[in-house]
C-alpha positions in Angstrom: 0.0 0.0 0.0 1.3 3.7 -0.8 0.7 6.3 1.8 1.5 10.1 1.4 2.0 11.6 4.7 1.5 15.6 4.8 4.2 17.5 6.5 5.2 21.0 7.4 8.4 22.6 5.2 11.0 24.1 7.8 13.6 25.0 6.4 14.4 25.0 2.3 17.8 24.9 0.1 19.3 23.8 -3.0 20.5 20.7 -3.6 22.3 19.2 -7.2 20.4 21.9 -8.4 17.1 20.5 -7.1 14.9 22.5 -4.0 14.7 20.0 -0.9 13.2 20.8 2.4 13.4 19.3 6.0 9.6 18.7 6.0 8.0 18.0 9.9 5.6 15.2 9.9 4.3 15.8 13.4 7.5 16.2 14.8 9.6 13.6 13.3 11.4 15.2 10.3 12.5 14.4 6.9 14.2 15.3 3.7 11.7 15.6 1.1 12.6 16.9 -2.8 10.1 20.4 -3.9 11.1 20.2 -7.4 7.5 19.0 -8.0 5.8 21.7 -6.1 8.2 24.9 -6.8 5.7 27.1 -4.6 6.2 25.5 -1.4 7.2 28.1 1.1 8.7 27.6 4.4 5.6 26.8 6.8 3.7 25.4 4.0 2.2 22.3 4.4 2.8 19.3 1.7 2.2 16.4 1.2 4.8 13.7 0.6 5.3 10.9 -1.3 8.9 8.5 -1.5 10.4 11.7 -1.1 8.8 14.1 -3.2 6.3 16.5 -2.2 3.2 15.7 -4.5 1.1 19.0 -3.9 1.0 22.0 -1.3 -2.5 21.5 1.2 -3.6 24.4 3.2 -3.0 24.0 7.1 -6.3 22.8 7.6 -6.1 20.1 5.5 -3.1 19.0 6.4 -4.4 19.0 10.1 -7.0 16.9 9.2 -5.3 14.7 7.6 -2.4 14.4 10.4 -5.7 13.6 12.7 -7.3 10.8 10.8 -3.9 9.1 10.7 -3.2 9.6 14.2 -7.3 7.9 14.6 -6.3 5.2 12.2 -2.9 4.1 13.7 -4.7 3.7 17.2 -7.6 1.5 15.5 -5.0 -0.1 14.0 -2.8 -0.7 16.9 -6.3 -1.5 19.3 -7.1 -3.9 16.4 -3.4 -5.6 16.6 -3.6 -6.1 20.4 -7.0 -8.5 20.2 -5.4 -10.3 17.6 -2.0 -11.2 20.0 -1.9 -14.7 21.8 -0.1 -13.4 24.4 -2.8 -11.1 25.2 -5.6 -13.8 25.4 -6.5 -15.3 28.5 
């Protein structure tokens, strides 16, 4: 399955000739390449895909998306826990 995460740009420079950013993805932070999205700015939010931001998302977006995966990891992680032998009585 491919996920693309959104992530907030921090800082930005050049790179080979190509833009790359340290992007925060809710406080663990990456290298991502802008040369796909040129009008990322630092504190716009993106979102990224094997290392390439795919498209610039407004902060509320990006927010909401940062909260469904946040939801869906704990589903996930609930769902994982009824499923360990260990756990069963």
């Amino acid at each position: 399955m491919c996920l693309a995460i959104p992530g907030k740009v921090l800082s930005i420079e050049q790179e080979n000739g190509l833009p790359m950013a340290v992007i925060d993805y809710a406080g663990a932070r990456n290298r991502a390449c802008l040369a796909y999205t040129p009008e990322a700015e630092i504190g716009s939010y993106v979102i990224v895909h094997a290392g390439f931001a795919l498209q610039v998302l407004n902060e509320e977006e990006a927010l909401a998306s940062l909260t469904e995966l946040t939801r869906l990891s704990a589903l996930m992680e609930a769902d994982a826990g009824r499923d360990d032998p260990e756990r069963r009585s």
